[in-house]
N, C-alpha and C positions, 0 to 999 in steps of 0.2 A: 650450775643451774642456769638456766635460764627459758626466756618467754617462748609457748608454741605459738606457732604461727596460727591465726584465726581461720577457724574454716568458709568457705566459699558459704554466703546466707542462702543461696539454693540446697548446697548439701545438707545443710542445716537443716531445712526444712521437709527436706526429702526422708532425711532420718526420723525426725519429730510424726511424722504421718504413717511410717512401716510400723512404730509402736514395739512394747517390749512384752505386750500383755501383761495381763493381772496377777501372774505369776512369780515373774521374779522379784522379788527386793533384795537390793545390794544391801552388803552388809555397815557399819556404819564404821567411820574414817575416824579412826582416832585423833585428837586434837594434838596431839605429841608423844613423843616414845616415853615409856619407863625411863629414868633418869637411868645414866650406865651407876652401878655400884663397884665400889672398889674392890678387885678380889685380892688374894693373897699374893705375894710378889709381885705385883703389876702398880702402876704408877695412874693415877688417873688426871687430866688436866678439863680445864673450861674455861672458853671464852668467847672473843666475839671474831665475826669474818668480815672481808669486807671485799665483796667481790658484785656480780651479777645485781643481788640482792643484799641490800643496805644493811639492813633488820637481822639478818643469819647469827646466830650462837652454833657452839659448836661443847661437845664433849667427847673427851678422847679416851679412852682407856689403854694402854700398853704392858703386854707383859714377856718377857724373854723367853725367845724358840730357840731353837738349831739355827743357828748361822742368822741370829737377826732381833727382830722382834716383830709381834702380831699383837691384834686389838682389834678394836671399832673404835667409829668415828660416827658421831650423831651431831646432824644437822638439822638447826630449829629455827623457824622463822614464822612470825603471823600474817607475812604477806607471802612468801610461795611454797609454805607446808614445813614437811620435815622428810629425814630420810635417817637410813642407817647402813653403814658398810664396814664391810670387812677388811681390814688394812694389815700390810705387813711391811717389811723392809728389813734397813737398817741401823744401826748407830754407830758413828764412828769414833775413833779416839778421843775427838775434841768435844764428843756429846753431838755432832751433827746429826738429824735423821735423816734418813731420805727413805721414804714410806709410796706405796698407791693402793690406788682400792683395786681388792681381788673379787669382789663381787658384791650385790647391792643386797643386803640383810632383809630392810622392807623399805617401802620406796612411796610418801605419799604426798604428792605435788599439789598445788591449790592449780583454781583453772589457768588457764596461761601458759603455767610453767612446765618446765620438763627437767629432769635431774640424769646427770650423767654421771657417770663414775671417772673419777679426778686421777688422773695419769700420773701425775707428781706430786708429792709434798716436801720441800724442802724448807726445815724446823733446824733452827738453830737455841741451843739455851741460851737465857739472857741471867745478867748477875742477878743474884738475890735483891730486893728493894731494903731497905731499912727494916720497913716492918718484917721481913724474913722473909716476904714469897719468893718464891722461882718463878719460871715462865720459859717460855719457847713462843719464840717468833720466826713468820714467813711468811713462805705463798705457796699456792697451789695453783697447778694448770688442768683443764680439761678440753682435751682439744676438741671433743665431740660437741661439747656445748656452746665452745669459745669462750671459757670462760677463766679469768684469773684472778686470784684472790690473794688477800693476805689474810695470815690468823695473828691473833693475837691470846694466848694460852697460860693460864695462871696452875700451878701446882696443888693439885686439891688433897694428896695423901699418895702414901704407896709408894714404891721402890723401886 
């Protein structure tokens, strides 16, 4: 994720005067996706990012394909929107992932921003804490947006 460039205050204003008529109304911007729910054999995680934008939560859902794994990834933030993608990859013997997004599910930026789809996720599991949870931690890179992040990913249910 990150900032769009401001447009020039002439194009701006150039736009603002050709006008959309009385016609159309956009439709209205959901304030954040349906929460992912956990399906049958799949593993779902959530937590926080920390990349472009401070504020980003994240929820992950994974479940076992041919040669891998696939899911979404939902990205939430009340300063640059939210978004949803489609992820797949793999897991290796040690529990490593390494995931990207295969296409962007729905995509809804606040002004400013722009959301790219993330080339890399490399998740590693972390021990159990006392109180039981799991987790997976990393980063992700998106080169189109420049943007690097780490996650930090708590075990919410599921296999």
């Amino acid at each position: 994720m990150r900032r769009a460039v401001p447009l020039p205050a002439c194009l701006v204003v150039a736009l603002a005067a050709i006008g959309c008529g009385d016609s159309y109304v956009p439709a209205p911007v959901p304030i954040a996706p349906l929460p992912l729910a956990l399906r049958p054999g799949c593993a779902l995680y959530a937590g926080i990012v920390n990349g472009n934008d401070k504020d980003m939560t994240a929820r992950l859902l994974l479940c076992p394909a041919p040669g891998g794994v696939t899911g979404v990834i939902q990205f939430v933030s009340p300063g640059s929107g939210w978004s949803e993608r489609e992820v797949s990859g793999s897991i290796g013997a040690d529990g490593a992932m390494v995931l990207a997004d295969t296409r962007m599910i729905q995509s809804f930026p606040s002004a400013d921003w722009i959301y790219c789809l993330v080339d890399r996720y490399d998740l590693r599991q972390v021990p159990a804490t006392s109180a039981g949870a799991q987790s997976v931690e990393g980063t992700y890179v998106s080169m189109q947006c420049e943007d690097r992040a780490t996650l930090a990913l708590t075990w919410e249910g599921g296999g």
